[in-house]
Structure formats: C-alpha cells, structure tokens
N, C-alpha and C positions, 0 to 999 in steps of 0.2 A: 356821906362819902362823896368824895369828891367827883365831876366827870372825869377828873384827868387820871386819879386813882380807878376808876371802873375802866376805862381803854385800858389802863397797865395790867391789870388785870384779866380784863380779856383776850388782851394778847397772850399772858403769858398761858391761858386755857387753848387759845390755837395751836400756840409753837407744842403744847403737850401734846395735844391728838397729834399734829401732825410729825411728831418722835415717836407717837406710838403705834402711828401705820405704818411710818418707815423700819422703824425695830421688828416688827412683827411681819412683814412681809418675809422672811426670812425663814419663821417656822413651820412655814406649808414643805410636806414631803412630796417628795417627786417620782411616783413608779413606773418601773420597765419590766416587760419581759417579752421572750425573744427564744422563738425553735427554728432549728434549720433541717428542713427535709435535703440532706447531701447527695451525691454520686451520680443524681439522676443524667441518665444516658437513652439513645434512639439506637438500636442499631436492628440489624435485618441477618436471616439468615439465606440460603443457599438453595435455589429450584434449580436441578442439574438435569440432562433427560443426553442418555450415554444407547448407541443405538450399533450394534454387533451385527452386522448382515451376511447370513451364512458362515458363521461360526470367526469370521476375519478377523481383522483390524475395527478395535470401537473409536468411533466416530461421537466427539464431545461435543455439547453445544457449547460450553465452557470455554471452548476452542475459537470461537467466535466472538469478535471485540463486542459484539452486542448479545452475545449470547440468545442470539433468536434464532437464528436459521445460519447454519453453518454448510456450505454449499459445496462442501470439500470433502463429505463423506463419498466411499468406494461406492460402486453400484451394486444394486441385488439383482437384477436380472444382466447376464450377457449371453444367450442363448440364440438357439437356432431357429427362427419364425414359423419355418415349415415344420416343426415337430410337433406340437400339436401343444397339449396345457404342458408350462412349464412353471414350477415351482422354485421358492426362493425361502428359508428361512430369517427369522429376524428375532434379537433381543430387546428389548428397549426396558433401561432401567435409570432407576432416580437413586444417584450419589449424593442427592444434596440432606441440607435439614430441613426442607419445609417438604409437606405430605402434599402430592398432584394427585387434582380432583376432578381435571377434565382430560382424560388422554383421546387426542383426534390425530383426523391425517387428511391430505388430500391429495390430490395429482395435479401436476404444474408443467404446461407447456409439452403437451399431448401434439407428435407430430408424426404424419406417415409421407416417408420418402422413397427413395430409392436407396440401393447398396452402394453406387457407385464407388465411393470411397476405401468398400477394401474388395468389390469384385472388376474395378475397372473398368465397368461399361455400366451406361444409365437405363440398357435395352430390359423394356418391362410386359407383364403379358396382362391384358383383360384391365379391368378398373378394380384399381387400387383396395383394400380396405381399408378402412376407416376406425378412429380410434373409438368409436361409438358398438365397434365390430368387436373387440378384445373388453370378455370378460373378464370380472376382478371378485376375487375372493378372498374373505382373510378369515383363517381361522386360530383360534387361542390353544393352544397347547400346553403340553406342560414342557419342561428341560429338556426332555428327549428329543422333542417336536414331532412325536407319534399321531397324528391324524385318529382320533376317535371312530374305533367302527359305526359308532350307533350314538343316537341320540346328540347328533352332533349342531350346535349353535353356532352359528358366523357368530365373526367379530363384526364382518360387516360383508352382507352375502345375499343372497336372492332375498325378496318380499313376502315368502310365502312364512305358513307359522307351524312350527317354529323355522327358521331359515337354515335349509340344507345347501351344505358348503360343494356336494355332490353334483346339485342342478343347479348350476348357474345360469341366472336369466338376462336379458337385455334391460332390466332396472340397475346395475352393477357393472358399471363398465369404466373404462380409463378415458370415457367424454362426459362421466356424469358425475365423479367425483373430484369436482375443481375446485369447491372450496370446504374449508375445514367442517368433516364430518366425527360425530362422536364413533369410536369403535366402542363395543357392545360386550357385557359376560353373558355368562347364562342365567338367564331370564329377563335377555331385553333391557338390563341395565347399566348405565353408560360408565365405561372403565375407569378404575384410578390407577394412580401408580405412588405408594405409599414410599415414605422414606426407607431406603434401601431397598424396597419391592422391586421386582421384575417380570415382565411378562412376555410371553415367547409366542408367536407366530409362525403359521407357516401363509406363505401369499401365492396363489397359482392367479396367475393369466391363462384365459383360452382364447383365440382365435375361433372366431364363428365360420370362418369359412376355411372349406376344407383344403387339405394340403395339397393343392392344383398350382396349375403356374399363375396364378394371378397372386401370390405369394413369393416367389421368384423375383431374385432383386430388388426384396422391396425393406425398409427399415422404419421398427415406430422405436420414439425417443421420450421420453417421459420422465420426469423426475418425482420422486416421492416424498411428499414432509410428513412431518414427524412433529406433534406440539402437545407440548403440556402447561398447565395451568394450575396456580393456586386454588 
C-alpha cells in the first residue's frame, strides 16, 4: 500500500472519530429538580399594658407613638397631705397577644414643695418632709380591691417575712423606689401579666410625720410608671 493511500486513510479514521464525538455529544441527559419552600413571612404580635386608676378612664400605652411610657395617664392620688395614709386603687391589664413576664414600676421625679399654687401664699411651718418620709405600699387584690384581712403579701411593701402591707417601714418609700422594681405575688414571686390577664391593686401612701403644721402648705408630686415586658 501506498504512503499516500495510508494518509487517505487515516484521515478518513480521524474525520470518523471526530463525527462520532460530535454525534454523540448529544446523548448525554440533563437533570433537574427543583422545591420551593412559599409564603414565608416575619411578623410580630401586640405587648399592650392598659392601666385604670381608681376605677376612671384607662390610660393605654398603645396611646403613645412609642408605646413606652405614655405620660398622659389621669393621676391616682389627689388628696389631702394632712390626712394621714391615703389609698388609690389600680387595674393594670394586657390587651395585646403576646404573654408579659416581667410586671414592674417605679417612682419618677419625687418632689416636696410648697401649696402656693392653689392656697395663695408660700407661708410654711417647721422643716419640710421629705419624699424619703412618705411610705409606699402596694398590695394585689382581687376585682373588688378588698384588702385581705390576714395573711396578706405586698406586691411590694415592707422587708420583713412575709411583708405586711399593715406595717409599713422606711425600706418602701417614694425616695427609694426610682428605678424599675419587680412587684411580687404570693410567695415572693415576681408578677406576670398574661394575655388578657389583669391584676388589681390597691396603693396606700403614709406620711411618717404626724398631721402638725410642718404638713401645712406643703405639696409632694410624683409620678408613677407602670412596665411590662416580654
């Protein structure tokens, strides 16, 4: 055989393989497959804390563009300084959907003045009291806000054990409760406030010092929060 017959020949064994890789590149199959997990969404539900002070108008946190502290609830105390302990009832309740599992409070901006404002003169007798002088008691109730003869637990009330809402001490006062303090059930354990739950209060102030003139034209001012927590 000739050389020039062996090149034609082996070309024409090239151009074959390569019609037969190109042909055949074609029969390879190609798999797919493919799940879609849909609808998935973030959303958040609703901690509301709704506060009824002596049976009035409720006061909503809701009501507040940040919903924290809403500074435009009625007051629980307007009373007369010289009377001696004066009591305030209170509701505090959660409209929303999510369960509150820390319910606290504290006192804000504790001040003792003078009357002037609505007795007309600034004339005061002896040295002033002090907000360290006015005890604070809170006790839990039920709807009624019946005060428990016996065996009664502060919310948040004297030191001793269990804490009698009765004998209030100078550990509870409206200079010692400035920043947020748990209030308490029975047994020393710290309050929720469950979706739609509510819990009733009754709050007595005392004055340590007796109803003499150093009590005469004199005015404290104090504001009360109210927080709950996821």
């Amino acid at each position: 055989m000739s050389k020039k017959t062996k090149r034609y020949l082996m070309l024409l064994v090239a151009v074959g393989l390569i019609a037969v890789a190109a042909g055949g590149s074609g029969t390879f199959a190609t798999f797919n497959a493919e799940v879609t997990n849909s609808g998935n969404t973030f959303a958040s539900g609703t901690l509301f804390l709704h506060d009824t002070p002596n049976g009035g108008t409720v006061c909503k946190s809701e009501d507040d563009l940040t919903n924290n502290t809403n500074s435009s609830c009625t007051w629980l105390f307007n009373a007369d300084l010289s009377g001696g302990s004066q009591t305030a009832t209170l509701a505090l309740n959660n409209p929303g959907t999510i369960a509150g599992a820390g319910l606290t409070f504290k006192v804000a901006g504790c001040t003792v003045g003078d009357n002037s404002a609505v007795t007309g003169t600034a004339v005061v007798f002896g040295t002033a009291p002090t907000c360290g002088d006015m005890y604070l008691t809170i006790q839990e109730t039920d709807s009624s806000f019946a005060v428990p003869g016996t065996d009664v637990f502060c919310a948040y009330g004297p030191s001793t054990t269990p804490p009698d809402c009765d004998a209030p001490d100078n550990t509870r006062t409206l200079a010692t409760a400035t920043s947020l303090t748990s209030l308490k059930t029975t047994g020393n354990v710290d309050a929720d406030l469950g979706i739609g739950a509510t819990r009733y209060y009754v709050i007595t102030i005392t004055p340590t010092v007796a109803s003499n003139n150093t009590l005469q034209n004199r005015k404290v001012s104090f504001g009360l929060t109210w927080h709950l927590e996821q």
